[in-house]
BAFI-3210 file (N, C-alpha, C; in Angstrom, 3 decimals, decimal comma, padded with zeros to 6 digits):
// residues 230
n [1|2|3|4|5|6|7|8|9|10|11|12|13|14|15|16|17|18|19|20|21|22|23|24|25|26|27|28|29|30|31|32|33|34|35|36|37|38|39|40|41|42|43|44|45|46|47|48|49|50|51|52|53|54|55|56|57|58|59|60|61|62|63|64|65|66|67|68|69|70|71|72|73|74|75|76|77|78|79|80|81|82|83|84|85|86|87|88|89|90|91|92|93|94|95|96|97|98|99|100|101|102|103|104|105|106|107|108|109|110|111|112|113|114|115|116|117|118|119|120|121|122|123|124|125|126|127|128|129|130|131|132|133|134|135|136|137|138|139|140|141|142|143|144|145|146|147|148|149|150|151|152|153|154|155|156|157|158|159|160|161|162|163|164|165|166|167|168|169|170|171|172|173|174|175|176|177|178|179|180|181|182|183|184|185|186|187|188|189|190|191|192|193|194|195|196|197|198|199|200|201|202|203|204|205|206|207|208|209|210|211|212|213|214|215|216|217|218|219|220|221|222|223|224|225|226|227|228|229|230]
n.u [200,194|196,917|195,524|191,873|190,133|187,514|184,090|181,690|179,375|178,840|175,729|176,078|178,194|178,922|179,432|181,288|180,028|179,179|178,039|175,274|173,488|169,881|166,672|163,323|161,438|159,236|156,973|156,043|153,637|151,976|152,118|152,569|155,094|158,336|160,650|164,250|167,389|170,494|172,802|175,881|178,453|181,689|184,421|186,316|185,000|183,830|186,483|187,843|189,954|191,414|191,054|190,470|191,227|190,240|192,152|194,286|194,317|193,091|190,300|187,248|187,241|186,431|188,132|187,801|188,349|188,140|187,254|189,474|192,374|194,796|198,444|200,463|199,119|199,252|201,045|204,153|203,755|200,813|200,800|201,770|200,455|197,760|198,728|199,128|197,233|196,401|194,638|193,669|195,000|193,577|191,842|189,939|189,600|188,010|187,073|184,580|183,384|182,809|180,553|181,495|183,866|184,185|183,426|184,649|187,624|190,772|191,033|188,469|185,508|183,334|179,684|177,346|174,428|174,116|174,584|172,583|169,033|166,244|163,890|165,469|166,616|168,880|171,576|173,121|175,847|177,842|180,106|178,724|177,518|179,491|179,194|179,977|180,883|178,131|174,986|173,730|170,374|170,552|172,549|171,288|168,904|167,551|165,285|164,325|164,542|162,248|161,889|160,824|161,523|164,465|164,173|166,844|167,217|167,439|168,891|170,467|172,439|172,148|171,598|173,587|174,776|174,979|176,187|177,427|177,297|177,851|179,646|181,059|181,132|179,371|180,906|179,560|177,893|175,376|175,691|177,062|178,662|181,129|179,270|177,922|179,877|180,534|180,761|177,878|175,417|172,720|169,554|168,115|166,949|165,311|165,717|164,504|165,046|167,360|169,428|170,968|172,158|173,012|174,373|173,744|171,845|168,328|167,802|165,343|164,690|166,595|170,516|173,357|175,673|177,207|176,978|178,731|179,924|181,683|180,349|179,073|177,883|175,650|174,047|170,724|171,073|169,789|168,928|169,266|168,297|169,878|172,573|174,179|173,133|174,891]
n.v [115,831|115,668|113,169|111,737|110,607|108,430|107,245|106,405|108,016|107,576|107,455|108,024|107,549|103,960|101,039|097,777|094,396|091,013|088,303|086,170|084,721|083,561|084,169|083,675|086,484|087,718|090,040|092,646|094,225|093,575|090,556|089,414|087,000|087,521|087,339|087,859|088,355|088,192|089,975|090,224|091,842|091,696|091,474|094,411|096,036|098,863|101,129|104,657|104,771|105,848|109,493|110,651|113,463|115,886|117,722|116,201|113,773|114,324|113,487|112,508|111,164|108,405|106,542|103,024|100,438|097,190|094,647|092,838|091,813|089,729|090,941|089,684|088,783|090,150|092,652|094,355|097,136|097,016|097,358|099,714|101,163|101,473|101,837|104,711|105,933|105,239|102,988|100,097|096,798|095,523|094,011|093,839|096,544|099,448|101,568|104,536|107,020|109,902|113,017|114,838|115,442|116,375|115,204|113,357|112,031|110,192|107,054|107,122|105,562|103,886|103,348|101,083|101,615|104,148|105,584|104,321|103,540|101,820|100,820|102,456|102,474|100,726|099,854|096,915|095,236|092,107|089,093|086,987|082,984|081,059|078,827|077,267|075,681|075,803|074,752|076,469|076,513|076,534|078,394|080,731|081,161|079,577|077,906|074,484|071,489|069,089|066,421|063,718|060,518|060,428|062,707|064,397|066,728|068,120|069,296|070,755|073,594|074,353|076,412|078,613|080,895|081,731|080,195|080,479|083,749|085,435|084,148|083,037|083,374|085,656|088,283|088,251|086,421|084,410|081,703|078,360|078,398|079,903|080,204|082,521|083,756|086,128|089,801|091,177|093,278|094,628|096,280|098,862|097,524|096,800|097,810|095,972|095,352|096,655|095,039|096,145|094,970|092,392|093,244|093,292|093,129|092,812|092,628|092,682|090,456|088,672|088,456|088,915|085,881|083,745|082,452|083,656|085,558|088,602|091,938|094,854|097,612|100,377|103,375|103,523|104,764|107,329|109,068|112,099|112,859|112,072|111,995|113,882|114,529|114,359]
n.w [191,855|192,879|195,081|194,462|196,182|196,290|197,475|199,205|201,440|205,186|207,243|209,279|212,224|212,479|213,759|215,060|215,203|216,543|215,356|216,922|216,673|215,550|216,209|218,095|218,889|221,174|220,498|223,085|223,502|221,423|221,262|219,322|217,185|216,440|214,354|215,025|214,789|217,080|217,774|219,212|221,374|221,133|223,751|224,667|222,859|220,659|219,724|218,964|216,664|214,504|213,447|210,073|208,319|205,856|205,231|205,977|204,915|202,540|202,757|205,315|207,597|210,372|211,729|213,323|215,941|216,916|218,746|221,060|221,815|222,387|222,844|221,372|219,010|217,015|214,714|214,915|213,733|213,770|216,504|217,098|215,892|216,879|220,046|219,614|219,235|221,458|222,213|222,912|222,153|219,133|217,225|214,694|212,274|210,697|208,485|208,683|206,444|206,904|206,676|208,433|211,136|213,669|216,132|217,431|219,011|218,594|220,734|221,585|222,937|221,535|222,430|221,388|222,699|222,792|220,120|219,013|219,003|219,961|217,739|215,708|212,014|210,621|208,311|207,462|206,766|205,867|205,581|203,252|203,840|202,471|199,965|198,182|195,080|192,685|190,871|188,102|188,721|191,469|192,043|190,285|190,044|187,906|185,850|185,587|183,474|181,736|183,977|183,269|181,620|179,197|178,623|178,519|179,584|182,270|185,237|183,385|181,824|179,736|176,333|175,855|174,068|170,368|168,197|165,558|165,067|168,236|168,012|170,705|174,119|176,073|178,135|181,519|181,832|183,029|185,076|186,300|189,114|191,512|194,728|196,937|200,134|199,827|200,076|201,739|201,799|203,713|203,719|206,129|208,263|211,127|214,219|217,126|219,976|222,445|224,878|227,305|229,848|228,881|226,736|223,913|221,152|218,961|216,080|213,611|211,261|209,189|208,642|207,061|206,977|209,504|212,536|214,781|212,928|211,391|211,621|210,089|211,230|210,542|210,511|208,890|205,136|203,877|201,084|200,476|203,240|205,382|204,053|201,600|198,173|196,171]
ca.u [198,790|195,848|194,759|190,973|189,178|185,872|183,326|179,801|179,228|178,314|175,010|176,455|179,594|178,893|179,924|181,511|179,737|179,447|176,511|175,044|172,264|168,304|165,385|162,396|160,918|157,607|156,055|155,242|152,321|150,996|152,234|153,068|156,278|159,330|162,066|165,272|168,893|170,855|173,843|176,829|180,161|183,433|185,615|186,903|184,344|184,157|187,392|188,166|191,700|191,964|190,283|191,343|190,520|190,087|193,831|195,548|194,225|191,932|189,094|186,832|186,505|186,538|188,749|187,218|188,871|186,949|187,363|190,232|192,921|196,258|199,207|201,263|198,267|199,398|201,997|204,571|203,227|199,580|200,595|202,478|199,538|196,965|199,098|199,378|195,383|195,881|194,133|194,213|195,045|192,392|191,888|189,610|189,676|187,141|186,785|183,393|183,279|181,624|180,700|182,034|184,454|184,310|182,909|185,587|188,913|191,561|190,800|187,154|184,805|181,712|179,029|176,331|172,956|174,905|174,203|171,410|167,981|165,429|163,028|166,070|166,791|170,367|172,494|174,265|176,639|179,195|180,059|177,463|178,183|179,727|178,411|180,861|180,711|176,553|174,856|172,071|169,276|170,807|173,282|170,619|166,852|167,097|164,143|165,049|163,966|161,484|162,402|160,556|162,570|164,007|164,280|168,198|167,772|166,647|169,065|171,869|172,270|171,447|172,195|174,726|175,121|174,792|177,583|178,581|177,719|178,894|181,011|181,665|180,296|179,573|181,266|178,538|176,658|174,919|176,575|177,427|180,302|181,408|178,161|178,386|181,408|181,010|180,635|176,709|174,648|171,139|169,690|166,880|166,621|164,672|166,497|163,633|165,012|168,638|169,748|172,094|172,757|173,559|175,130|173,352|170,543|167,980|167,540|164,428|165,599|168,222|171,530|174,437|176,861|177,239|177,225|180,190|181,089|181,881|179,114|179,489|176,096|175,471|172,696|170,444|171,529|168,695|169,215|168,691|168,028|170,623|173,699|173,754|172,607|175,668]
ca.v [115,612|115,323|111,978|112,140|109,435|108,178|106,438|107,037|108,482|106,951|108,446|108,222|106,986|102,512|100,116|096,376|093,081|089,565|087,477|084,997|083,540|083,850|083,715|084,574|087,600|087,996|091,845|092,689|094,959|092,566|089,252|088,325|086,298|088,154|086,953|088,758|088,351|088,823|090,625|090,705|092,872|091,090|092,404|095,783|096,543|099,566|102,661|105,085|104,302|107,281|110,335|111,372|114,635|116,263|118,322|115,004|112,257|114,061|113,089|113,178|109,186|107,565|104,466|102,435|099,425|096,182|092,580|093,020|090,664|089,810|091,654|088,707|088,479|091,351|092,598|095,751|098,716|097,366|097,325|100,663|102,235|101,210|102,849|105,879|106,408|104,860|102,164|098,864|095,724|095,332|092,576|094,400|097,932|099,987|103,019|105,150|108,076|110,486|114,362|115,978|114,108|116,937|115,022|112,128|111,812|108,530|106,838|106,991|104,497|104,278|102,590|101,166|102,216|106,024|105,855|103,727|103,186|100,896|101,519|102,801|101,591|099,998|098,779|095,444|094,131|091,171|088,093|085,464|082,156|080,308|077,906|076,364|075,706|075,797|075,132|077,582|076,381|076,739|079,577|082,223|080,533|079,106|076,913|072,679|070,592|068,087|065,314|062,618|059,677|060,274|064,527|064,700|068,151|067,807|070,573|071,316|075,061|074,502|076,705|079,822|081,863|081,369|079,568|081,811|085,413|086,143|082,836|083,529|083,715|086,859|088,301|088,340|085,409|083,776|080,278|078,007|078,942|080,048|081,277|083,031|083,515|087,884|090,850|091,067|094,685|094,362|097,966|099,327|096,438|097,606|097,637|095,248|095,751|096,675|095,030|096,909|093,506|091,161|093,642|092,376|093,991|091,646|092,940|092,321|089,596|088,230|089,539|087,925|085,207|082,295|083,023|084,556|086,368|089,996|093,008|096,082|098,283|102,093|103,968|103,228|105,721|108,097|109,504|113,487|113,120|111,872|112,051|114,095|113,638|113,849]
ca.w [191,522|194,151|194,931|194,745|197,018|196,037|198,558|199,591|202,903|205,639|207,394|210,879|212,438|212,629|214,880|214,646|216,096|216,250|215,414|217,569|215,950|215,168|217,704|218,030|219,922|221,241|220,676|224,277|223,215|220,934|221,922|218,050|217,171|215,262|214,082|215,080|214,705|218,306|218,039|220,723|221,096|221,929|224,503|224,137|222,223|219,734|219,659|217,427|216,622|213,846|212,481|208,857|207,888|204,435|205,453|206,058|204,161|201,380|202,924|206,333|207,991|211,366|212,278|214,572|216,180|217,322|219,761|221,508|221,864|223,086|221,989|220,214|218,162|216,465|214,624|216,145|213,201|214,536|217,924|217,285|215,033|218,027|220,561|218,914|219,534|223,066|222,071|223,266|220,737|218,403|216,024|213,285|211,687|209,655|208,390|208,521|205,760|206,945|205,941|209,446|212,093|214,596|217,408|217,694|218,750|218,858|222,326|222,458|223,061|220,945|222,491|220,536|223,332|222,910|218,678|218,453|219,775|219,931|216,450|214,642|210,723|210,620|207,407|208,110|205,985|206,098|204,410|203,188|203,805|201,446|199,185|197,341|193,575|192,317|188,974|187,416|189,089|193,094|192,197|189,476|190,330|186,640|185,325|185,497|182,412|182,517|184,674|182,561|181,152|177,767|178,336|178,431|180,033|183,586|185,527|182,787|181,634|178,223|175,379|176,391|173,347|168,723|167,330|164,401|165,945|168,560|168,398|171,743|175,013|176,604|179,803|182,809|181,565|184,228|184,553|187,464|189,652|193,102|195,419|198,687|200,788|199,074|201,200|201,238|202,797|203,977|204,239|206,421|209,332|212,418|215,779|217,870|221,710|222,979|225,784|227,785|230,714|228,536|225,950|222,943|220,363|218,306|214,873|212,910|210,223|208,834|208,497|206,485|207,532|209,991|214,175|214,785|211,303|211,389|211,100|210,305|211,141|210,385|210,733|207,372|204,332|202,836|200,482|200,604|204,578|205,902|203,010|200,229|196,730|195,157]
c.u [198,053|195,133|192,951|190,684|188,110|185,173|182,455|180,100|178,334|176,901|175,030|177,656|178,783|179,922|180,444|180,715|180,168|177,967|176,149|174,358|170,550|167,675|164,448|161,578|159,725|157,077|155,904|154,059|151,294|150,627|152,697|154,673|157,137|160,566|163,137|166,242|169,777|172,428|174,598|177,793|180,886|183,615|186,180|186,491|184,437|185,120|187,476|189,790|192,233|191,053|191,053|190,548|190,469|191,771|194,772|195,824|193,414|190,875|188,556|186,458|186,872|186,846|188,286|187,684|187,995|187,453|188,880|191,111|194,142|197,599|200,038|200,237|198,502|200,171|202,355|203,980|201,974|199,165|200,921|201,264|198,369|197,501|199,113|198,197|195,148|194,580|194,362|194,553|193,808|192,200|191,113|189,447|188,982|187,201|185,273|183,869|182,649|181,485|181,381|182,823|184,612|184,521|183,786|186,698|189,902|191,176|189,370|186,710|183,658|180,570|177,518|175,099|173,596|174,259|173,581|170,772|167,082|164,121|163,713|165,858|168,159|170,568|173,740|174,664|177,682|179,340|179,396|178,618|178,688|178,989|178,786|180,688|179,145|176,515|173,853|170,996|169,169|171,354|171,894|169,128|166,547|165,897|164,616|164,048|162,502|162,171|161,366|161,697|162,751|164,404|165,860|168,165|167,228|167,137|170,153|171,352|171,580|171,976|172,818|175,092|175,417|176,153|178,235|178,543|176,853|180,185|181,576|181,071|180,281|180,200|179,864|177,887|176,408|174,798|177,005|178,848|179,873|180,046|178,261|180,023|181,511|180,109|178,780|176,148|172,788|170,652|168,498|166,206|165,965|165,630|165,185|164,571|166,937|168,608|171,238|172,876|173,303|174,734|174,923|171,764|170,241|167,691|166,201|164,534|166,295|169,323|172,720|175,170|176,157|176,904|178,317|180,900|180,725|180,954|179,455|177,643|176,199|174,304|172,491|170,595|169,809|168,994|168,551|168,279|169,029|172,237|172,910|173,305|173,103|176,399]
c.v [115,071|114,181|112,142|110,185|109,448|106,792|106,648|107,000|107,637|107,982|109,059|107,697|105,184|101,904|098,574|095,467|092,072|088,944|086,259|083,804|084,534|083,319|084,308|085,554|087,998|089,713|091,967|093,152|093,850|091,141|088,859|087,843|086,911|087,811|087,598|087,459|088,841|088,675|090,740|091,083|091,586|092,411|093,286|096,427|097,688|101,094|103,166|105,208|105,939|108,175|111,240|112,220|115,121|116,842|117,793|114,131|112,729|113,250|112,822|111,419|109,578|106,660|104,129|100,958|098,000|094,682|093,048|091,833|090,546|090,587|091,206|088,353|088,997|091,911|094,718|096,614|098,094|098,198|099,233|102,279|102,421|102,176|104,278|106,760|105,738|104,098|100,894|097,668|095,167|094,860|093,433|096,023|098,122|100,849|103,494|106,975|108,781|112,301|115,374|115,105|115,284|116,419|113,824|112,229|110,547|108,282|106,505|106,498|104,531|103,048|102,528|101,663|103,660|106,278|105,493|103,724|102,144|101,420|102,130|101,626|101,592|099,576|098,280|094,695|093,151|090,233|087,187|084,334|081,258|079,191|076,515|076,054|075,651|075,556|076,285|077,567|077,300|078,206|080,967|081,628|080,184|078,094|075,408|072,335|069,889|067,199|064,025|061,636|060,378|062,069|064,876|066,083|068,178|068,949|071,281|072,660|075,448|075,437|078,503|080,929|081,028|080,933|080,579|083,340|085,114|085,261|082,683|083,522|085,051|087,269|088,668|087,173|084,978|082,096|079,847|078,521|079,086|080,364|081,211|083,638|085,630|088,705|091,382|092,347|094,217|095,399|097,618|098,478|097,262|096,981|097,247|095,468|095,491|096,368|095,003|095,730|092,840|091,641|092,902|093,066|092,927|092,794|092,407|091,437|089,258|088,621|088,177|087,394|084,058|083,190|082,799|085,293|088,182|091,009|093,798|096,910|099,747|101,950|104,172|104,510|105,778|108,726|111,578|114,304|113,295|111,830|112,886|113,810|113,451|112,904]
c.w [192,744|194,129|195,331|194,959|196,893|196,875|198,733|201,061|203,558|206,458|208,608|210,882|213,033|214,031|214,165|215,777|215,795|216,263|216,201|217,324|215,514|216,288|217,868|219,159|220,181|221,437|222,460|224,148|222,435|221,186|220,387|218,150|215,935|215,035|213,858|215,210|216,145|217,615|219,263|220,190|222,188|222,900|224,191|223,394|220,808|220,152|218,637|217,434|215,454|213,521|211,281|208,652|206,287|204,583|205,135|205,341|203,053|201,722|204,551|206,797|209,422|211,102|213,089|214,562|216,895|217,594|219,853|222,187|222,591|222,158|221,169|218,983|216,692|215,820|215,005|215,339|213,759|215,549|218,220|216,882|216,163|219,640|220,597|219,426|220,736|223,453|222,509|222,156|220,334|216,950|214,485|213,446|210,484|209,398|208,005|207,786|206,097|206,582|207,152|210,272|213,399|216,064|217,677|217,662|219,260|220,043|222,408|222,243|222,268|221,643|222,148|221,393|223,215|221,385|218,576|219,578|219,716|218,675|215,227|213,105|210,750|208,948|207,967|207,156|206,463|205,429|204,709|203,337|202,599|201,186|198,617|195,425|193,304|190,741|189,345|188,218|190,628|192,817|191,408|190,004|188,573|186,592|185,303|183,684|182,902|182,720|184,191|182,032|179,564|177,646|178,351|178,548|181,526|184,731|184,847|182,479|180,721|177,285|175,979|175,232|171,891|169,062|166,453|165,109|167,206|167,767|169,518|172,836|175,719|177,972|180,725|182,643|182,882|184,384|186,113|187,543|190,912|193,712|196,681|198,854|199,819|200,459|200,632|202,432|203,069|204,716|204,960|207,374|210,648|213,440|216,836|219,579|221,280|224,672|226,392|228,486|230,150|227,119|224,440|222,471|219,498|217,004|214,205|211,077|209,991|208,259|207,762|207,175|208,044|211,663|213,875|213,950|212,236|210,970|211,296|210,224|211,627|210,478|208,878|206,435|204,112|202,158|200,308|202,169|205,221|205,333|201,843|199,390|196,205|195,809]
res [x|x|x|x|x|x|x|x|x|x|x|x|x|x|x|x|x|x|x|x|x|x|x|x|x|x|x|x|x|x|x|x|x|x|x|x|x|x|x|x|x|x|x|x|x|x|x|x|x|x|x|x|x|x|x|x|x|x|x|x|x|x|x|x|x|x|x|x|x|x|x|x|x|x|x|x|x|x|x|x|x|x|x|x|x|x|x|x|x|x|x|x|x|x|x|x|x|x|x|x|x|x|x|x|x|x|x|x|x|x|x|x|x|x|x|x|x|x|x|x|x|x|x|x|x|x|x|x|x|x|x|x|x|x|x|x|x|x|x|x|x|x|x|x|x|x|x|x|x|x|x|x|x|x|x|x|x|x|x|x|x|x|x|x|x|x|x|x|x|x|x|x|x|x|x|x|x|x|x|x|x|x|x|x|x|x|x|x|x|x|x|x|x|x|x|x|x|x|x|x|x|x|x|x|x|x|x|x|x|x|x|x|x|x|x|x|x|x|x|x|x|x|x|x|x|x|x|x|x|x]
***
């Protein structure tokens, strides 16, 4: 039986970074003040470590390898799987789905001023920062009580579901717990200036995480333009 792989396409082949921080960027044309996101690449930047085809793997991706490290870092099928694609040792691995892989093979370098430009739309996902445990109010944007003396409801949850029917609480409710620290996308970001010298692109807003978390950034999905409809 044929394993069928399900994924959404990517709309280009992506890249990995590292975040540095927020800062703000002055328009040159206009002179206004914008708040971008600067992006830098580690060492060794972005390879493509594999290309699976529909033949091989049931389905059409790019591997791409990213920050490059020492080789005890690593373990030997890494070191062995990395070789293979005459790759150097490379700390993270992605795969990009995409509808054709013609133009890529193991070894090669992707560099981000080659796929992107300056004015492009980017999706950038990675993980938010954690939070740690939340009630209602911090974690959903719930409503507080009144904070008068005497109101014995001030930020509790309050009432969660009937007593006799259901009897029960429902699954999804919206209830304190964990927040952050989940793999979070942020579509359709403008690419504000690439600079080639310093090896580092400012983004137009804010992008998930901390400085230094992990980004993964494609070229933004459309739907019907750039990926199919189904």
């Amino acid at each position: 039986m044929a394993m069928a792989v399900r994924a959404s396409y990517e709309a280009g082949v992506g890249v990995m970074a590292t975040k540095v921080g927020m800062m703000t960027y002055f328009d040159p044309e206009t002179g206004k003040p914008v708040p971008v996101t600067v992006v830098g690449f580690r060492e060794g930047g972005n390879v493509v470590t594999q290309v699976k085809t529909a033949a091989t793997d049931g389905y059409d991706a790019v591997q791409v390898g990213y920050h490059g490290v020492r080789e005890d870092k690593l373990t030997r099928p890494e070191l062995g799987h990395l070789g293979k694609a005459g790759a150097p040792p490379l700390r993270h691995l992605q795969e990009f789905r995409l509808t054709a892989v013609d133009a890529f093979e193991p070894g090669q370098p992707l560099d981000f001023a080659d796929l992107f430009k300056e004015g492009d739309l980017i999706d950038v996902s990675g993980n938010s920062i954690g939070k740690g445990f939340q009630g209602g109010i911090k974690r959903h944007n719930f409503k507080r009580g009144l904070m008068t003396h005497g109101s014995k409801s001030h930020r509790q949850l309050g009432s969660i579901g009937a007593g006799t029917t259901p009897g029960r609480v429902y699954k999804g409710k919206k209830m304190p717990g964990r927040m952050g620290g989940t793999k979070t996308k942020i579509r359709k970001l403008k690419i504000v200036k690439i600079d080639n010298n310093l090896r580092v692109l400012m983004i137009k807003g804010a992008v998930p995480g901390k400085p230094g978390n992990l980004l993964r950034i494609t070229p933004a999905k459309i739907v019907g333009k750039n990926i199919p409809k189904n």
